[in-house]
C-alpha positions in Angstrom: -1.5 -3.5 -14.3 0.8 -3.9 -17.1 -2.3 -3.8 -19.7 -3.3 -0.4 -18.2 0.2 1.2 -18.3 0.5 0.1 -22.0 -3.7 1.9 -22.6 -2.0 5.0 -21.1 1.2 5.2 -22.9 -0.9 5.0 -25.5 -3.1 7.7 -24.9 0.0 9.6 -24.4 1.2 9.4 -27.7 -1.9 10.1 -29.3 -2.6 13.3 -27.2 0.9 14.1 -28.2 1.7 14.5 -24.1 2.3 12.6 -21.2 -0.1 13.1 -18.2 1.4 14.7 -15.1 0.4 12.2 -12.6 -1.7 8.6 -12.6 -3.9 7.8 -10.3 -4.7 3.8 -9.7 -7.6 3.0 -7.6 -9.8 0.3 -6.9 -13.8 1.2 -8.4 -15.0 0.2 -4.7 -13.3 2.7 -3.0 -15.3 5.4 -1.2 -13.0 8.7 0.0 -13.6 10.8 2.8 -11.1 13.8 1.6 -10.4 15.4 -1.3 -7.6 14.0 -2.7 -6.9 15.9 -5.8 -6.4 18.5 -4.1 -3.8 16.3 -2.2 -2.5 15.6 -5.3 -2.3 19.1 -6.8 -0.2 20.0 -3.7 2.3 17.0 -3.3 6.2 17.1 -3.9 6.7 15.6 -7.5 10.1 13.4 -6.3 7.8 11.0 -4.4 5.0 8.3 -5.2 1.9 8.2 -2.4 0.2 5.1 -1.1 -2.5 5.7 1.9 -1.5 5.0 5.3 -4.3 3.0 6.0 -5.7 0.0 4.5 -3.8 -3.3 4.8 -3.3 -4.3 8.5 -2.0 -2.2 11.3 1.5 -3.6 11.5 3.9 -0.9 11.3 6.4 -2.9 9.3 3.9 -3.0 6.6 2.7 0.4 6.6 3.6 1.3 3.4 2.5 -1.3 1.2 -0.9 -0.6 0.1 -2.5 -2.2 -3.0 -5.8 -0.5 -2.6 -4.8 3.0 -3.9 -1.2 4.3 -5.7 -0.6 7.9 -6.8 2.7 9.1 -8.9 4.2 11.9 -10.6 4.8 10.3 -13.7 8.1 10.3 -14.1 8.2 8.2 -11.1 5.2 5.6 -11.9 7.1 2.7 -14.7 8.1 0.9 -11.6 4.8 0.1 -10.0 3.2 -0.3 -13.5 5.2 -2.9 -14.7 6.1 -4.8 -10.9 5.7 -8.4 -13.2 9.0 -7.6 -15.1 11.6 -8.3 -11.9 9.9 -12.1 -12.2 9.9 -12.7 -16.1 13.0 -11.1 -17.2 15.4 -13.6 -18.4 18.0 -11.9 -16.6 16.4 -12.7 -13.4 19.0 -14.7 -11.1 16.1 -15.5 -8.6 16.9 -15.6 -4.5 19.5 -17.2 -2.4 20.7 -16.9 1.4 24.6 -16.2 -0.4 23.1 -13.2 -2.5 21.3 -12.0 0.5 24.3 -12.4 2.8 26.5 -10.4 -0.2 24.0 -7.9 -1.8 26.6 -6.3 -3.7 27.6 -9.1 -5.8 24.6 -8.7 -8.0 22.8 -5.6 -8.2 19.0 -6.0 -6.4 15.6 -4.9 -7.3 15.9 -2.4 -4.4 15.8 1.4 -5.1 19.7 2.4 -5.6 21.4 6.4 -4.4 22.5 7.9 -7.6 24.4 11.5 -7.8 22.2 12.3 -4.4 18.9 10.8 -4.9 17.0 8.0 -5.1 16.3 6.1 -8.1 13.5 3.5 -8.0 14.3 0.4 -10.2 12.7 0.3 -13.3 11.9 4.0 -13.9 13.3 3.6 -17.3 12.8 0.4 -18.6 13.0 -3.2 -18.1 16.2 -5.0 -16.6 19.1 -5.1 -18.9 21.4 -6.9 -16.3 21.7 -9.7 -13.9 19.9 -9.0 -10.6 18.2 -11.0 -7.7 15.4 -11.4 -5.9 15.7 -11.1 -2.1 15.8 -14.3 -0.8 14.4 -13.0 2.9 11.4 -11.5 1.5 9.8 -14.8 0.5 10.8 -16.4 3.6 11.4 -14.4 6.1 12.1 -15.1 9.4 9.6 -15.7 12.2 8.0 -13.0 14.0 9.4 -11.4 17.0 6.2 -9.3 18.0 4.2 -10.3 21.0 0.9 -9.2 18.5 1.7 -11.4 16.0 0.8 -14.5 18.3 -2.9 -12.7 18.0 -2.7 -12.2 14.0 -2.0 -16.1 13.9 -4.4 -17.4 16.6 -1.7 -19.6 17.6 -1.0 -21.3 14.6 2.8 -22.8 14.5 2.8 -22.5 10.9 2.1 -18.7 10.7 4.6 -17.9 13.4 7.0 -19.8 11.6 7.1 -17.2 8.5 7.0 -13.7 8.7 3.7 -12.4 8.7 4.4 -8.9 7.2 6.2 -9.7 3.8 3.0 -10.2 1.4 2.6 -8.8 -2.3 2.9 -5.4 -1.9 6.1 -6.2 -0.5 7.6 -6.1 -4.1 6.3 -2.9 -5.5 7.5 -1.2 -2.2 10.9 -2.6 -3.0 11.3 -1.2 -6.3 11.0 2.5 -4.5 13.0 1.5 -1.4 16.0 -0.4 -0.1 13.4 -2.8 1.1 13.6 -2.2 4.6 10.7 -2.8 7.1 9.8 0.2 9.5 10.0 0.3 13.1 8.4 3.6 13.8 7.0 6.8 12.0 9.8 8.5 12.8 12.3 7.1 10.5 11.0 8.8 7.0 13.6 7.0 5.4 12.4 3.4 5.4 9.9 3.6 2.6 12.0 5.6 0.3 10.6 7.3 -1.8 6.9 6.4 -0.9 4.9 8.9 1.3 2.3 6.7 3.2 -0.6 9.4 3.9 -3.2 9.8 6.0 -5.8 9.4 4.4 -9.5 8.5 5.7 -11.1 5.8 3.0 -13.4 3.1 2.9 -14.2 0.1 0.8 -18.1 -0.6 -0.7 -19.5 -3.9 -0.6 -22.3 -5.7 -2.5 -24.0 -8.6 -1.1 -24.1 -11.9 -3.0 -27.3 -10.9 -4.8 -25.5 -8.1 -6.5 -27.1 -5.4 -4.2 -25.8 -2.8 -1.7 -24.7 -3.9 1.3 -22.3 -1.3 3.7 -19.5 0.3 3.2 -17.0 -1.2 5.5 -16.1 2.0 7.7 -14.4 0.5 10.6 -12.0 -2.0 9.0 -9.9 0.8 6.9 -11.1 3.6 9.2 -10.2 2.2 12.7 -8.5 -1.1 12.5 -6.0 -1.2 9.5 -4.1 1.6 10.4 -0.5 1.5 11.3 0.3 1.7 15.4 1.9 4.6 16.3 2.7 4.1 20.0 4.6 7.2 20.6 2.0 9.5 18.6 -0.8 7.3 21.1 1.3 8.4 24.0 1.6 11.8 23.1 -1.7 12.8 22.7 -2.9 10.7 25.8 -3.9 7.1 24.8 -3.1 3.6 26.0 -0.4 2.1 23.4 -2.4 -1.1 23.9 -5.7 -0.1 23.5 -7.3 -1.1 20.7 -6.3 0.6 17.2 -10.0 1.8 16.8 -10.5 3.6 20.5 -7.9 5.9 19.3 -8.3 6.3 15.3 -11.8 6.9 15.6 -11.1 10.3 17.7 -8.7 11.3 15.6 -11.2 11.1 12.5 -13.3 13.6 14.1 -16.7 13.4 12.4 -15.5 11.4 9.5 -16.5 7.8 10.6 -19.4 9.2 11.5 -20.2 10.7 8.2 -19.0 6.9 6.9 -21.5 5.0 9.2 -24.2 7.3 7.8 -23.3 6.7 4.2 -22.7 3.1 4.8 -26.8 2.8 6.3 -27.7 4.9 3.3 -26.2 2.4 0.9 -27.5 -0.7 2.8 -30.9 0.8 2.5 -30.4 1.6 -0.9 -29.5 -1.8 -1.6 -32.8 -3.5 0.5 -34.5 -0.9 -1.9 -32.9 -2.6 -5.0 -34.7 -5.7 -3.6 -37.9 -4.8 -3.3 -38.2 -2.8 -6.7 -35.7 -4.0 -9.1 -32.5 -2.6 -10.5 -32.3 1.5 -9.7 
């Protein structure tokens, strides 16, 4: 990512501007809503992730590394995430820094005059700081689900399932923490994790069509939200895609549709050669 953020600095200069927002997405992702006109209307102290599109894990629901919107004062941090492991004045992890966080200042998001700063927003580290410790081992999973996510495997029950990649981009904007429900708006900091319907396009192994994968980003990776289920009259433990799927209305249909019209584009490409 670091590449790209350089191309558009430079770009910057020699447009004599900077843009107003960036935009990072994946060239395989198919939307279902319009989001520059999400964009156009979002609150410029934030930076945007989608809701959906990792696993359905509420303590995981904002890290996302399929698509990242920013206004672009805010967007150095997430550009330029492989800083906090090759600066030289990286102090790595330990329990002791964990257990005293204030002895050396963290990659975590820090409250200045009011507001939240995310790390990095205007350069590179110029001090000591560390890496927390918990968030490359973590400790095992409490959650009755997560015995499902590891089909029983000791090993994956011994480690906390949730802390992955994203984990350290989401840090840079946050204090870190891991949310419990979707009413605490405080636990991703300054990320807003919004609904928003997407799907991923897939090519078979002969470089044609082959679906777009509707029901894993519509229906299934979405972030539980028991007391939303509850509210509006379904079964906390039902599965994630008896519920999403009403709540998209007609857009997994419209989806499913697309996704056979790209498969038969693709059995098309077959037959005929390259469109």
């Amino acid at each position: 990512m670091r590449a790209g953020y350089d191309l558009i600095t430079e770009q910057e200069r020699a447009r004599g501007q900077p843009y107003e927002w960036i935009l990072r997405t994946r060239t395989d992702v198919v939307l279902f809503a319009d989001l520059g006109a999400m964009i156009a209307t979002a609150p410029r102290d934030r930076v945007y992730a989608p809701r959906n599109g990792m696993n359905f894990f509420l303590s995981a629901r904002c890290q996302n590394d399929l698509l990242f919107w920013c206004p672009r004062e805010l967007c150095r941090p997430y550009f330029t995430l492989l800083e906090i492991f090759e600066s030289p004045h990286c102090r790595g992890a330990a329990k002791t820094l964990d257990a005293t966080p204030l002895a050396v200042p963290s990659i975590f998001a820090v409250p200045t005059n009011g507001t939240v700063v995310p790390n990095g927003k205007d350069g590179p580290p110029q001090s000591p700081y560390w890496l927390p410790y918990a968030a490359q081992t973590g400790p095992a999973c409490a959650r009755e689900d997560c015995s499902d996510a590891c089909d029983g495997d000791a090993e994956c029950l011994s480690r906390d399932i949730h802390f992955e990649a994203e984990f350290w981009w989401v840090a840079r904007y946050s204090r870190g923490q891991r949310c419990s429900s979707f009413g605490d708006r405080q636990c991703c900091g300054l990320i807003d994790d919004v609904p928003l319907p997407f799907a991923l396009a897939q090519y078979a192994a002969d470089g044609n069509p082959s679906l777009i994968d509707c029901s894993a980003r519509m229906l299934l990776m979405s972030p539980r939200d028991e007391e939303a289920d509850i509210r509006n009259g379904y079964d906390p433990q039902s599965e994630p895609g008896e519920r999403t799927r009403s709540e998209l209305g007609d857009t997994y249909e419209a989806c499913v549709r697309m996704s056979e019209q790209w498969a038969a584009r693709g059995n098309v490409t077959s037959l005929l050669g390259p469109l």
